[in-house]
N, C-alpha and C positions, 0 to 999 in steps of 0.2 A: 190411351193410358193402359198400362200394363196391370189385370185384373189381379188382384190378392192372391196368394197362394194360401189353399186350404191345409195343408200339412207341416207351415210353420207354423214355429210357434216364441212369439218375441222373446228374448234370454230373459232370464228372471233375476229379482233383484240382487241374489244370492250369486248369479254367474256377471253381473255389473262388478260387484266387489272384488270379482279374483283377481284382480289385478294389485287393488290395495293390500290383498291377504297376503299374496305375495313380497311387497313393499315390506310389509311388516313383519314376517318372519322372515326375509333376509337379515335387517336390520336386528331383529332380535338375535338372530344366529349368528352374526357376529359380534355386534356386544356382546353379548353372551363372551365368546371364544377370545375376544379381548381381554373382557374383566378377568377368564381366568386363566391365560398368560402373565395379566399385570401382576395378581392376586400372588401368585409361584413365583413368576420373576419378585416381588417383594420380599415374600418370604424365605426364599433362597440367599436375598441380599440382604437382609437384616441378620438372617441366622450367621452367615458368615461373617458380616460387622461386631456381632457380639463375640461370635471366636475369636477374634480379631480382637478384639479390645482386653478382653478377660483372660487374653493370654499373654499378653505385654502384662497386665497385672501381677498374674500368676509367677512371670517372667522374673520382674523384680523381686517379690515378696520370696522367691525359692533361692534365689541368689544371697540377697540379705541373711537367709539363713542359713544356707552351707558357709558364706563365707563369717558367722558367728561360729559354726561350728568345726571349720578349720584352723580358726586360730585358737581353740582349745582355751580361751579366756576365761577368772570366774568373774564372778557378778564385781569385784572387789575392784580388778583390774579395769572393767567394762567403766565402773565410776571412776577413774582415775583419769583414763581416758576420755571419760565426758567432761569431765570439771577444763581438760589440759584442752579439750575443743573450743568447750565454754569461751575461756579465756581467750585460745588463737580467734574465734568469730566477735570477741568486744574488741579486741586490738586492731583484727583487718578484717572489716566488715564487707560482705559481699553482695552483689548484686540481687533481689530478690529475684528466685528463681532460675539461678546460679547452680556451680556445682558444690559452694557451700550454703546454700537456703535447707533451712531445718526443714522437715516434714512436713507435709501437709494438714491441713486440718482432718483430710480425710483418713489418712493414717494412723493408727494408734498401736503404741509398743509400754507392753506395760512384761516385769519381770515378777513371776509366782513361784513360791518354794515347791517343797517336793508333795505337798498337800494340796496345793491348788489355790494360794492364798496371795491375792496381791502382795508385794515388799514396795517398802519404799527405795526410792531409785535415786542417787545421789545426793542423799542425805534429804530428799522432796519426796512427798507421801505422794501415793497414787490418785487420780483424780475419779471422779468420778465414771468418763467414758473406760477407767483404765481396771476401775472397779467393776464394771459390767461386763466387760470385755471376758477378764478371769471367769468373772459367774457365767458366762455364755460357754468356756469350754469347761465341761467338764472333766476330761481325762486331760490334761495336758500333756502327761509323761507318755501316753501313745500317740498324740497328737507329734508332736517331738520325733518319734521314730517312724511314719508316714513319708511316703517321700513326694506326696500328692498335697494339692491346696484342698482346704478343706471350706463349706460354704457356710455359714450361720449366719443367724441374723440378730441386730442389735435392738430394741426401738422400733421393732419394724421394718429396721433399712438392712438390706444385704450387705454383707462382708465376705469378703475371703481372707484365710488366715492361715497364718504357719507357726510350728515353734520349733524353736532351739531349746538342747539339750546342752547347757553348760558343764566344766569339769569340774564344779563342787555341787552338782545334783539340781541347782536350779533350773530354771526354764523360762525363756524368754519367748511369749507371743507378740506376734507381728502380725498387724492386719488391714489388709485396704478397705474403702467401704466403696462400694459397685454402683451406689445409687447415683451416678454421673451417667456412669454406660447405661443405665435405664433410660434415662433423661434422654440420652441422645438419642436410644433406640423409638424414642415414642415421639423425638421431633423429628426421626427419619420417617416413624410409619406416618405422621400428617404429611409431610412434604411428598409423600408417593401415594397417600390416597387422595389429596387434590390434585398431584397431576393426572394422575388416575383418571379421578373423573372429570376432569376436565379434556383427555384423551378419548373417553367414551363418548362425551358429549359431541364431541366435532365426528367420531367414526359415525353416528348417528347420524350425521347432518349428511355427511358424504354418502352415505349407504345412501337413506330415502334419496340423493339425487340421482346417484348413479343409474339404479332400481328405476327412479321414475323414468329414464331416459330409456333404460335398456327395456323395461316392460311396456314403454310407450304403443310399440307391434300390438300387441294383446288385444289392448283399449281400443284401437284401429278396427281389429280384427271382430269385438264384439259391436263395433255402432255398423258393419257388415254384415253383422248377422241380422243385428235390429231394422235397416233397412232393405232387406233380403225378405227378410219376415211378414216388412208391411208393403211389398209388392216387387221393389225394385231389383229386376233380378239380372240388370246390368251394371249392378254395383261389384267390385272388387277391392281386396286389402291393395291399399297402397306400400311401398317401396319408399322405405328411410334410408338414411344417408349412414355408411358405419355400420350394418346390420350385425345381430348376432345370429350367427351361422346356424343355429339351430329353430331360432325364430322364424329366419329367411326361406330356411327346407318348408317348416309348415306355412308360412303364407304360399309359399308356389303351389305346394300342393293343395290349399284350403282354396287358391283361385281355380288349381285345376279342377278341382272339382264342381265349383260351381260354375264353372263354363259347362260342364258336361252338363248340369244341371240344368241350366238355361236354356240347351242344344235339346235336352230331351224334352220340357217343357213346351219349348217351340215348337218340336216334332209332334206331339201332342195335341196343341191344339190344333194344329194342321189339318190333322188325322180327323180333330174331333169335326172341324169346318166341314172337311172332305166328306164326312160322313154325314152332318146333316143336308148339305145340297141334292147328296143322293136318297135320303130317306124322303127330303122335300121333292126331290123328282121325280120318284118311283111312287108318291102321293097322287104327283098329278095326274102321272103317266096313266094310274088306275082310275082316278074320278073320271076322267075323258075318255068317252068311249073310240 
């Protein structure tokens, strides 16, 4: 049996683990580098959804108002023309959500004198949201000469809103409320934070396998050391199937080396043999006269 070598010394539990250390901060360093792809990709595509959406809004509510302001209407003719819709929409009624379906609920158009004061709008007083609306702008007559959407909020809820400046000094606001594009923006960010993590979960699962397989050499390479340590010093790393190329370099050279090791070893006790036969014969040579 091949005697202990006095100058190993078994890996310690701290050099067992570096294989799992390693396991684990791969996995961590790509998650990691996942979550913050997903994170930017999210953000990038939400922000753009919201430009997106806020600008279709913007879109209509700027149109509504040049095109009040093009046809240089007052408030007088505006109700003439509502009463004479009125009637065309009870005579031939259209589809809801047609291109003659009234407004929205989210939409509110209410018209304010040159003070900033709700009027009643064909011969019907202003309602309540139409009475908040007025009290939420306060300049109207510059709001009116803005060629931008302007953002306020009602209640709480966001709005975007415009005015027309009519030709007998009044002022017509027009205004969307935004709180729909909120909504979707926050059913888009769940739907991209559980595929999210449900993306990280499985990069997880693949990492530690991959990792297991590829750092498999390592593991090889320490229960090598450990039976190197406690004598056997005809042990060598074995050879997996696939190697990674850098692993491969150092098990060749971690065998080459401990073939040298084993060659000098050898040579060694050789030496040591050789040298007590001659001290045991230069013993005797002298006891015998």
């Amino acid at each position: 049996m091949t005697p202990r070598i006095g100058f190993f010394r078994p890996p310690s539990r701290r050099t067992r683990s570096t294989t799992h250390s390693l396991r684990s901060k791969l996995t961590l360093i790509n998650v990691v580098l996942l979550a913050l792809g997903i994170t930017i990709a999210t953000a990038v595509t939400l922000f753009g959804l919201r430009h997106y959406l806020l600008e279709a809004i913007d879109t209509q509510l700027t149109m509504s108002r040049d095109g009040l302001q093009r046809t240089e209407l007052t408030i007088n003719q505006i109700e003439s023309l509502s009463s004479l819709a009125t009637i065309v929409e009870k005579i031939s009624p259209r589809e809801p959500g047609g291109a003659g379906a009234l407004p929205t609920p989210d939409s509110v158009f209410v018209t304010v004198d040159e003070r900033g004061r709700a009027i009643d709008f064909a011969g019907v007083a202003p309602s309540q949201r139409q009475l908040d609306l007025a009290r939420a702008v306060s300049d109207p007559a510059s709001l009116s000469q803005e060629t931008g959407v302007r953002e306020l909020k009602m209640h709480g809820d966001p709005y975007r809103v415009v005015g027309a400046r009519l030709s007998d000094g009044s002022t017509v606001l027009i205004s969307t409320s935004t709180k729909a594009v909120q909504e979707s923006l926050l059913r888009a960010l769940k739907f991209d934070a559980a595929f999210g993590g449900l993306l990280l979960v499985l990069l997880a699962l693949i990492t530690l396998m991959s990792a297991n397989r590829t750092l498999r050499p390592l593991g090889d390479m320490v229960e090598t050391a450990t039976a190197i340590a406690e004598g056997d010093l005809t042990r060598r790393v074995p050879g997996r199937h696939d190697p990674v190329t850098e692993i491969e370099q150092l098990r060749l050279a971690l065998n080459a080396m401990l073939q040298q090791v084993e060659s000098a070893y050898v040579t060694r006790e050789r030496s040591t043999a050789q040298l007590r036969r001659f001290v045991a014969d230069a013993s005797h040579e002298l006891r015998t006269p």
